[in-house]
C-alpha positions in Angstrom: -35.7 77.7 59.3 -37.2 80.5 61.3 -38.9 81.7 58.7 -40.1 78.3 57.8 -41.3 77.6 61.0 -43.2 80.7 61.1 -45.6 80.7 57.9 -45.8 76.4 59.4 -47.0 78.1 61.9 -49.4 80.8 59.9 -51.0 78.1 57.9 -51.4 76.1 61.0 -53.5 79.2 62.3 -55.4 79.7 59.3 -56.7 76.2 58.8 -57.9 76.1 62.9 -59.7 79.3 62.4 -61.5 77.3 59.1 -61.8 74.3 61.1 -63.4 76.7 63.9 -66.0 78.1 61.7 -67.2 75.0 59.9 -67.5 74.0 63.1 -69.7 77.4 64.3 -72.0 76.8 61.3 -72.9 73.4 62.0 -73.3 73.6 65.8 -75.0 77.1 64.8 -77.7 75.1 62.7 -77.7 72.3 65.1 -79.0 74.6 68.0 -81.6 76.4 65.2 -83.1 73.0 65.1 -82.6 72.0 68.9 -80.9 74.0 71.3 -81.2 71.8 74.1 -79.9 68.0 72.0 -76.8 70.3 70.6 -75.9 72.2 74.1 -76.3 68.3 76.0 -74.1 67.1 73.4 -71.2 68.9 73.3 -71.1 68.6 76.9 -71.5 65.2 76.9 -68.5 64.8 74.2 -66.7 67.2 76.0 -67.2 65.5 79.4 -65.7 62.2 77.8 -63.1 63.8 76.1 -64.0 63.0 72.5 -63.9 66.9 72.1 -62.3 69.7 74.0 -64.1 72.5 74.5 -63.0 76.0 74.0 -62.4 77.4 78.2 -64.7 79.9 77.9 -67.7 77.0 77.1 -66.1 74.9 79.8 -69.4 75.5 81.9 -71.1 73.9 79.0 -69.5 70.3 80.4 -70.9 70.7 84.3 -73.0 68.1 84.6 -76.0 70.5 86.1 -76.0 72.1 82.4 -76.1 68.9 80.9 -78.9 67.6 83.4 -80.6 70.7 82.6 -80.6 70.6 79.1 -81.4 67.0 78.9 -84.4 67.6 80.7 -85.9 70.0 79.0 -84.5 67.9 75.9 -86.8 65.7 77.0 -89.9 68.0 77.4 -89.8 69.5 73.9 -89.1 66.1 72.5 -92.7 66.0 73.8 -94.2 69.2 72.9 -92.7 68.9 69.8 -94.3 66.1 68.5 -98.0 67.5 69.3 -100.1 69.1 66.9 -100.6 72.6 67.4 -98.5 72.8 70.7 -95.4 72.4 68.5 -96.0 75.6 66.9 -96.7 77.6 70.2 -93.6 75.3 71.3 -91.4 77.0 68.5 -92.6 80.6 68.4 -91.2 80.1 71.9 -88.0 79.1 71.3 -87.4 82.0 68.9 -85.9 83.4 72.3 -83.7 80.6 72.9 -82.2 79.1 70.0 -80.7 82.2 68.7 -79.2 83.8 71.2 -77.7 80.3 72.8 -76.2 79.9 69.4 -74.8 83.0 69.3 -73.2 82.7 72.6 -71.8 79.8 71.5 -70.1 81.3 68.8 -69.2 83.9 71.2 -67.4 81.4 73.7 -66.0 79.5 71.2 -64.1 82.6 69.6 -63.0 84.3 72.8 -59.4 83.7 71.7 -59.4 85.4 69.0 -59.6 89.7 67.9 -62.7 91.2 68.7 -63.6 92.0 65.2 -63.6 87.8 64.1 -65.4 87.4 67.6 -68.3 89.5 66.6 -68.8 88.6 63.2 -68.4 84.7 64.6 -71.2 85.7 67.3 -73.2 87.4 64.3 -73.1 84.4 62.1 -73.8 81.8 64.5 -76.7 83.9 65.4 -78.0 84.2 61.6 -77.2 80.5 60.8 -79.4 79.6 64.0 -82.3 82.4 62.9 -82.6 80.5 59.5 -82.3 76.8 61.0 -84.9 78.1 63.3 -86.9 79.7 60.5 -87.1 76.8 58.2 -87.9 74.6 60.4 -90.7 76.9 61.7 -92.7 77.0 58.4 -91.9 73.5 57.5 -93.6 72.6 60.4 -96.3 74.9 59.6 -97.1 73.2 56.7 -97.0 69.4 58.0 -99.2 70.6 61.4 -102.3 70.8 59.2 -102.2 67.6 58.2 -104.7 65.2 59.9 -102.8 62.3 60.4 -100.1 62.7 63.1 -97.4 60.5 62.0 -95.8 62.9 59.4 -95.1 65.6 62.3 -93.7 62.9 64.8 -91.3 61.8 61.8 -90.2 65.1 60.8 -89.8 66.1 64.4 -87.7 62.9 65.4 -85.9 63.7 62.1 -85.0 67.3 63.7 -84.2 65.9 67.1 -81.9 63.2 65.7 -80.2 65.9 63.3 -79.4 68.0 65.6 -77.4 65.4 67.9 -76.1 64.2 64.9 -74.7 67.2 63.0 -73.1 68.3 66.1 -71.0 65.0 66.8 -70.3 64.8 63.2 -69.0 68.9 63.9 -66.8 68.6 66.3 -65.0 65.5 64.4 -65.7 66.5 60.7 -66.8 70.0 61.0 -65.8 70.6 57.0 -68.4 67.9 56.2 -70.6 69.2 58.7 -70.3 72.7 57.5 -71.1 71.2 54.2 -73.9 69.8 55.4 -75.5 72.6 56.6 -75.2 74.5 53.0 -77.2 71.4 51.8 -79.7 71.8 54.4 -80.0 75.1 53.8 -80.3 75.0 50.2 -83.4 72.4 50.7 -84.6 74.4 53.4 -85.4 77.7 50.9 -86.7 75.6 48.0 -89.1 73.8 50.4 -90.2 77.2 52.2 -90.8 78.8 48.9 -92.8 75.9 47.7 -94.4 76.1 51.1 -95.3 80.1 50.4 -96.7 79.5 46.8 -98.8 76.3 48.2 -100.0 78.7 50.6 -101.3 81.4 48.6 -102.3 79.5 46.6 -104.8 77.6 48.8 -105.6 81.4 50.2 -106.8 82.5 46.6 -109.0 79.5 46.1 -110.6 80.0 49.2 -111.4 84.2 48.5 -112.7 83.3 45.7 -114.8 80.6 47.0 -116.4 82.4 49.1 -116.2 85.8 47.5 -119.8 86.9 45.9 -119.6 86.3 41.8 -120.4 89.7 40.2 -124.1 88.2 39.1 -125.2 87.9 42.9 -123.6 90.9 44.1 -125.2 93.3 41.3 -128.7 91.3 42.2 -127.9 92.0 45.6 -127.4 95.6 44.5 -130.7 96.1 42.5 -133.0 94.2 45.3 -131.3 96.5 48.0 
């Protein structure tokens, strides 16, 4: 019975930590998208107690970090949604995204070894980078376009996303976790097509305005 209740107890473990980093990739994403609607959240689910937060993160629940985060929630729900300011906007929050993420992470894991702590910290950092990433150069290639209403859409999309992959995390975080590897999936075929469309629009234009060989050898012979 001992024994029994022991690998219970084993398996029990195991699945939590699963259930624990399904849960670190989606909220990992989630914050690579927005920081601010992901951090809000979980305080707010924490603060009604649909989800319990790990106690390191408890600080995540004071009402003056959700206030905070809300507000400024609020401003890049703005800034994001302007042409050109969006990118600035982003560049920006390179320096935010990724290493709230990984704090996260880090908080979330403090219970366990320091080796599954640091590799947590690492891959909610890397998960955020590429939410972060994709998101950046999708955004690059909507921003040119001269009608506004495809940039507010794919930025309401984002903002939405993010609140809602992290509710769906902290309940589901297998299908959230699943989620994200669908995201991310999308999110390399789209930047590659993205790339190609770009260089491919960058040749066209060299050789539109490169001299043909006839004008530059007349060019040549009148010099």
């Amino acid at each position: 019975m001992a024994a029994l209740a022991i690998l219970n107890s084993g398996v029990a473990m195991k699945i939590a930590g699963n259930e624990l980093v399904a849960m670190l990739v989606a909220t990992s994403f989630a914050a690579g998208l927005n920081v601010y609607a992901t951090v809000a959240t979980l305080g707010l689910l924490s603060r009604f107690d649909v989800f319990n937060l790990p106690p390191a993160l408890q600080i995540v629940q004071d009402w003056w970090v959700i206030g905070a985060c809300a507000a400024l929630f609020l401003l890049e729900f703005v800034a994001d949604k302007i042409p050109v300011v969006d990118m600035v906007w982003n560049a920006l929050q390179t320096f935010v995204r990724v290493p709230v993420a990984a704090l996260l992470a880090y908080g979330a894991t403090a219970s366990l070894s320091p080796q599954t702590q640091l590799a947590s910290t690492i891959l909610g950092g890397v998960v955020a980078m590429a939410a972060h990433t994709g998101k950046t150069a999708v955004r690059a290639g909507v921003t040119p376009s001269p009608e506004p209403f495809s940039n507010m859409a794919l930025s309401t999309a984002e903002d939405a996303g993010a609140i809602g992959l992290t509710w769906v995390a902290t309940s589901h975080p297998y299908i959230a976790a699943g989620v994200v590897v669908v995201l991310l999936i999308g999110l390399i075929l789209i930047v590659r097509w993205i790339i190609r469309a770009l260089r491919s629009m960058f040749r066209r234009l060299r050789q539109r305005f490169s001299p043909s060989p006839d004008t530059s050898s007349a060019w040549n012979r009148a010099a």
